[in-house]
C-alpha positions as MATLAB code, in Angstrom:
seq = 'XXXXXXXXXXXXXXXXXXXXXXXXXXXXXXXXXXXXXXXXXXXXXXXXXXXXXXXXXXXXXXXXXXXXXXXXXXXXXXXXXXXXXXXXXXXXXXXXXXXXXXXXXXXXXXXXXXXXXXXXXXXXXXXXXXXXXXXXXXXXXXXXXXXXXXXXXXXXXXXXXXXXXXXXXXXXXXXXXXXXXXXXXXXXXXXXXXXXXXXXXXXXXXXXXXXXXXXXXXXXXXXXXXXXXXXXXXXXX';
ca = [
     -12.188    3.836  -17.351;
     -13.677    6.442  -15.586;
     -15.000    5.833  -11.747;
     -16.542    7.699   -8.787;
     -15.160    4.841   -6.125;
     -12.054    5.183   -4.967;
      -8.915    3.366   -5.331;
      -6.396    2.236   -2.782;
      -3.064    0.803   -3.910;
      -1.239   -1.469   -1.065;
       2.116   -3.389   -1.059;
       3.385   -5.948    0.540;
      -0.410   -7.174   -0.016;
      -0.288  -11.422    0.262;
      -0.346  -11.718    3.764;
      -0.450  -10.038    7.594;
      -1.025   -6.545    7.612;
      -0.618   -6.611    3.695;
      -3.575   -8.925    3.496;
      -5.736   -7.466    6.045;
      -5.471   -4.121    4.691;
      -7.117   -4.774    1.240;
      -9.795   -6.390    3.649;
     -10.480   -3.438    5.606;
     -10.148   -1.204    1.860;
     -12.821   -3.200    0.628;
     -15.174   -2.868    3.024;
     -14.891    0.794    3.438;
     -15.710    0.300   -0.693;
     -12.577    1.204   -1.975;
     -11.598   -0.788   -5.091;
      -8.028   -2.267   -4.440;
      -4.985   -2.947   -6.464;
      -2.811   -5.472   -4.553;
       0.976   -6.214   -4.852;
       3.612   -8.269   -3.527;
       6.215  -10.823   -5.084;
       3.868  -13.886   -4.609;
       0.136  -12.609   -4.501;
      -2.395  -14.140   -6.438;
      -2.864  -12.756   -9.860;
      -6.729  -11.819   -9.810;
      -9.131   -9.546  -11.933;
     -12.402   -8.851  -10.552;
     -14.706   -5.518  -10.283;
     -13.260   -4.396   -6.845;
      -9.499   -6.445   -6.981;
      -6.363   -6.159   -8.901;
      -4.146   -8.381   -7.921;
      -0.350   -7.474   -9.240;
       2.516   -9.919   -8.879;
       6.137   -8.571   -8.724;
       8.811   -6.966   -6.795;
       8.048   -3.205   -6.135;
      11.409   -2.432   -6.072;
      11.906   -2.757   -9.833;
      10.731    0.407  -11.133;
       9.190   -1.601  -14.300;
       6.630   -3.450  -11.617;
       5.832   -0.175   -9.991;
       5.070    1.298  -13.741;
       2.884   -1.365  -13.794;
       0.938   -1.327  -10.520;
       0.173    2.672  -10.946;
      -0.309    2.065  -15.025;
      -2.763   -0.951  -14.303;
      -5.124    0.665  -11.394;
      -5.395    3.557  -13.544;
      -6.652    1.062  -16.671;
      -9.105   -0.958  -14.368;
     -10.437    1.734  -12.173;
      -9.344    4.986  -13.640;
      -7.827    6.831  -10.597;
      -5.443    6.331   -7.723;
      -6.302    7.814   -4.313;
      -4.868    6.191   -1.979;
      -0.927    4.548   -1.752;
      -0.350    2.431    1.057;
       3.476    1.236    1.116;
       3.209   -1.543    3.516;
       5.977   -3.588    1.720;
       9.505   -3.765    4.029;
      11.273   -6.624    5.314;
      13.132   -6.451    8.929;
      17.152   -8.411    9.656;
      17.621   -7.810   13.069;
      21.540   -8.621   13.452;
      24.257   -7.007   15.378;
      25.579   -3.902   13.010;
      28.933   -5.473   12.780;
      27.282   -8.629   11.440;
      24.953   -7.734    8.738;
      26.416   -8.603    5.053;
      26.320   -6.450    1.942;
      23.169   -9.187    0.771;
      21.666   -7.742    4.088;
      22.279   -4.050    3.402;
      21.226   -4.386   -0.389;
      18.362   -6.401    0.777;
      16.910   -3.537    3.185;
      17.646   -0.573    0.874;
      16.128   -2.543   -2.152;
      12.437   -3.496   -0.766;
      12.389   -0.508    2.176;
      13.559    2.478    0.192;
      13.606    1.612   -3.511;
      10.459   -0.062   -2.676;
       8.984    2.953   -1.268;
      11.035    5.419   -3.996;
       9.617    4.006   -7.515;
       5.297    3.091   -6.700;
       5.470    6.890   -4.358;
       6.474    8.802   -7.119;
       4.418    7.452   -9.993;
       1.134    7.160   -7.334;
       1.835   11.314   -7.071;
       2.062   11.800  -10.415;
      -0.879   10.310  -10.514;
      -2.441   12.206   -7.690;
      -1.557   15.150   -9.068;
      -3.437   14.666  -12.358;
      -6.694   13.992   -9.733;
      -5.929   17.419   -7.916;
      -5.174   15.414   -4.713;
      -4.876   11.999   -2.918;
      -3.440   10.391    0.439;
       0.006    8.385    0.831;
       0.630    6.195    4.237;
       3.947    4.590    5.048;
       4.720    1.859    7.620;
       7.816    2.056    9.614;
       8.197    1.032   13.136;
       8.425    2.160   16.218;
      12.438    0.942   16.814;
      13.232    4.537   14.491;
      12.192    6.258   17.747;
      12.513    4.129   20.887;
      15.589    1.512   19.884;
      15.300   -1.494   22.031;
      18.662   -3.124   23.707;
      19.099   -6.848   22.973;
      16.979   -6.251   19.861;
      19.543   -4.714   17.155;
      17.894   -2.713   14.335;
      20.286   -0.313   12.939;
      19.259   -1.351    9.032;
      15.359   -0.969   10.250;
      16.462    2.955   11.713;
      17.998    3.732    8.778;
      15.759    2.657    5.934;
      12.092    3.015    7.954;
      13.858    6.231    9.393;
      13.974    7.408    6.261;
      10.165    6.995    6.205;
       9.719    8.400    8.723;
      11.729   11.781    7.484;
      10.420   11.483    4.070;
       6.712   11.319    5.407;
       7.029   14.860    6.355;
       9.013   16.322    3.970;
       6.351   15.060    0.985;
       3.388   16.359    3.026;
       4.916   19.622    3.348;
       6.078   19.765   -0.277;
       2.357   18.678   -1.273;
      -0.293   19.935    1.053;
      -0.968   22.607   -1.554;
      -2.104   19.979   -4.050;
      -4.211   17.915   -1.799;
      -2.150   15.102   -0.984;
      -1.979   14.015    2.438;
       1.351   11.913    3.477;
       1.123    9.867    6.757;
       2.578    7.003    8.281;
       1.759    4.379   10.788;
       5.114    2.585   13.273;
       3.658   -0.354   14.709;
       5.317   -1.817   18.037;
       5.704   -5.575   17.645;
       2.015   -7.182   15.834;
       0.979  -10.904   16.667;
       1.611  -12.574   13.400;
       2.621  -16.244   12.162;
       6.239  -14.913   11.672;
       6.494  -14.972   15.740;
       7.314  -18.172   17.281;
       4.657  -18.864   20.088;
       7.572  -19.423   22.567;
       8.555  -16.060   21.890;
       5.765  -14.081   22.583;
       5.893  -13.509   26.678;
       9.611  -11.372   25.967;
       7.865   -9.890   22.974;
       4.606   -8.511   24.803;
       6.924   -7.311   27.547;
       8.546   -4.981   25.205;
       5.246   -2.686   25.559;
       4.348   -0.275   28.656;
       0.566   -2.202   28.062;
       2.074   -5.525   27.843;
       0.723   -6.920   24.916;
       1.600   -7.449   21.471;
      -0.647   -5.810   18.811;
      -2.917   -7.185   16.706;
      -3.267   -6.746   13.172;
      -6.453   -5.000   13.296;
      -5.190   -2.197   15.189;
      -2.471   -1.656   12.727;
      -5.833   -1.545    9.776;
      -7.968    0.438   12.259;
      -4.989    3.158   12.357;
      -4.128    3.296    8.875;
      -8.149    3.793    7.905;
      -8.576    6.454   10.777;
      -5.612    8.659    9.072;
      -7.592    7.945    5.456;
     -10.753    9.494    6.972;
      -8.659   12.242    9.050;
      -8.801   14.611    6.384;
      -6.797   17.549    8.453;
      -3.825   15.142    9.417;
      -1.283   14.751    7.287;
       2.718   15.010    8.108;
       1.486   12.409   11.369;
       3.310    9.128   12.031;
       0.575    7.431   14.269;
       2.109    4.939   16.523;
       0.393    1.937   17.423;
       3.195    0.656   20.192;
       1.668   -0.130   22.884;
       3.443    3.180   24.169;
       6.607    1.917   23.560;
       7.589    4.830   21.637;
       6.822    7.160   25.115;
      10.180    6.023   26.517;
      11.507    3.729   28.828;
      10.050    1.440   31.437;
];
């Protein structure tokens, strides 16, 4: 199927960010192919819902296989899927470590690679990658040495892929939010987590959606990660 709209693929899809995202896709008229483990499996003329884990290469196959049937391209790859263990680095367990490196990095690895292929075969196309703000401003009392060195990766990897590809069209960014107000925060705990920005707030969802949709529109910006912080990534205070 051929089609002149264009096509955003997003993990990590069923709620938060995830789910805001293919919100804010829709309404800029994208068509959207949405995946996590526990989405909703839906069919519809703008929506493809696809249940699975992205890091099994099989699931990403199909993600990047089934926008292509339903909508006939794939511009846009955001890889919004990741999962944080904040532990002391003494104290996180192989489960931990395969945990991180499965969903943050394998994750990111097998849906990347097929989306380019993809991209390539369209003569261009745009990648984003969340990370987080802790690969460049580490925060004492809050240990994160899995999140540095899987998002870190990211992070690296965002740059080396736009580089490789800015000759065929495809942008690569990324966005590192600070800490985002979402249901996975305990209400007592959000005081100590708003004081962790220079503005002293925590973010809000949106502002995570407006960035990643300003670097889809910001056709000369690619190799960028954008950080929406709260300037927490400026140093310390």
């Amino acid at each position: 199927m051929s089609s002149t709209h264009k096509v955003a693929v997003i993990t990590g899809a069923s709620q938060g960010i995830g789910a805001q995202l293919v919100r804010g896709f829709l309404d800029r008229g994208f068509r959207v192919v949405a995946n996590s483990r526990s989405i909703e499996v839906v069919a519809s003329a703008d929506l493809l819902g696809i249940a699975g884990d992205i890091a099994d290469p099989a699931v990403a196959d199909r993600v990047i296989g089934e926008a292509v049937e339903a909508f006939g391209r794939v511009d846009t790859l955001v890889n919004n899927a990741g999962i944080f263990i904040g532990k002391p680095f003494t104290d996180y367990t192989e489960g931990d470590f395969a945990a991180k490196i499965s969903v943050n990095l394998a994750g990111f690895f097998h849906i990347t690679q097929r989306a380019v292929r993809q991209m390539l075969t369209q003569g261009g196309g745009h990648i984003v990658n969340m990370t987080t703000t802790l690969v460049d401003q580490p925060v004492k009392g809050l240990p994160s040495a899995l999140a540095s060195l899987t998002k870190g990766g990211l992070d690296a990897v965002t740059r080396s892929l736009a580089i490789e590809y800015a000759d065929k069209g495809i942008r690569v960014n990324a966005v590192a939010p600070g800490v985002i107000r979402t249901p996975m925060h305990k209400p007592e705990s959000l005081a100590s987590l708003a004081a962790m920005h220079p503005l002293g707030r925590l973010g809000e969802v949106q502002e995570i959606v407006d960035a990643v949709l300003y670097l889809e529109s910001a056709t000369f910006v690619t190799g960028e990660t954008l950080h929406v912080d709260g300037g927490a990534h400026a140093g310390h205070w």
